[in-house]
C-alpha positions in Angstrom: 1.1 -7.8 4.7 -1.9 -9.4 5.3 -5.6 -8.6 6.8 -5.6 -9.2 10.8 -8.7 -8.1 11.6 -11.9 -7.4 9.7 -14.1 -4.8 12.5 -17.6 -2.9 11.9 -16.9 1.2 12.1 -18.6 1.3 15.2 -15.9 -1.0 16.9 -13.3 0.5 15.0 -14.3 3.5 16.6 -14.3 2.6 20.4 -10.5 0.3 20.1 -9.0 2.8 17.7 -5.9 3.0 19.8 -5.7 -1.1 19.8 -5.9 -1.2 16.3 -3.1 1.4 15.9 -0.9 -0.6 18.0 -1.6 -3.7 15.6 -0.6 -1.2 12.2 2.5 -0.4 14.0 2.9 -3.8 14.8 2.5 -4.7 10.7 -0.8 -6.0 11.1 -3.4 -4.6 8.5 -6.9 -3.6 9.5 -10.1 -3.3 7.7 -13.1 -1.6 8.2 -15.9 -2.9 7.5 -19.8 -1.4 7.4 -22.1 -3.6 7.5 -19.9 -6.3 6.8 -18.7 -4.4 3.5 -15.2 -3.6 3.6 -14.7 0.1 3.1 -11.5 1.3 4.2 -8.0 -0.3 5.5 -5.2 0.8 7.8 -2.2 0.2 7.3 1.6 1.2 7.9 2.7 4.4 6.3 5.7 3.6 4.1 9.1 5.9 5.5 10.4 6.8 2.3 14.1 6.9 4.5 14.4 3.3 3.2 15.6 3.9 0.0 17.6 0.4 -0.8 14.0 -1.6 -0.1 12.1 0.9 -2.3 14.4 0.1 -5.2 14.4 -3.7 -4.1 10.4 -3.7 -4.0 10.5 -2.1 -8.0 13.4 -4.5 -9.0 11.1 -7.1 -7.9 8.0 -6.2 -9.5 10.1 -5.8 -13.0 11.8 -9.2 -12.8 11.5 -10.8 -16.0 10.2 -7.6 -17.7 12.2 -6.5 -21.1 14.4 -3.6 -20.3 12.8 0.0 -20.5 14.4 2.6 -23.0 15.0 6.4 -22.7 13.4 6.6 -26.0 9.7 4.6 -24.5 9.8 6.8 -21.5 10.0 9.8 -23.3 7.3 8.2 -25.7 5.3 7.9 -22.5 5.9 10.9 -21.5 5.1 13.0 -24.4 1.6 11.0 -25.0 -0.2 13.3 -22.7 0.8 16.7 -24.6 -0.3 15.9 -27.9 
């Protein structure tokens, strides 16, 4: 997804229904003040699309070594001792 529009808060402000329309369209906003980006809107993610959840994590572990019980349990455990 990329950045559509860059706006100041005060503009933000007065076409906040516009820019809605463009996030539900899959346009990403941010909002700037004074030209300092400070906060972005974007689509909320419906977790009822399970199948391109588990596609988006296969894809960011592509070519990553296998994880093992024994490592997430490691991982796990790290933060009671």
């Amino acid at each position: 997804m990329a950045v559509s529009i860059i706006i100041n808060v005060g503009e933000a402000k007065t076409r906040l229904s516009e820019l809605l329309a463009k996030v539900e369209a899959g346009e990403e906003v941010v909002i700037a003040r004074g030209g300092d980006p400070v906060a972005k809107l974007s689509q909320v993610r419906r977790d009822t699309d399970l199948a391109a959840l588990v596609a988006e994590i296969r894809a960011g572990r592509a070519g990553l070594a296998s994880t093992r019980a024994e490592e997430i349990l490691a991982w796990r455990d790290e933060e009671r001792r």
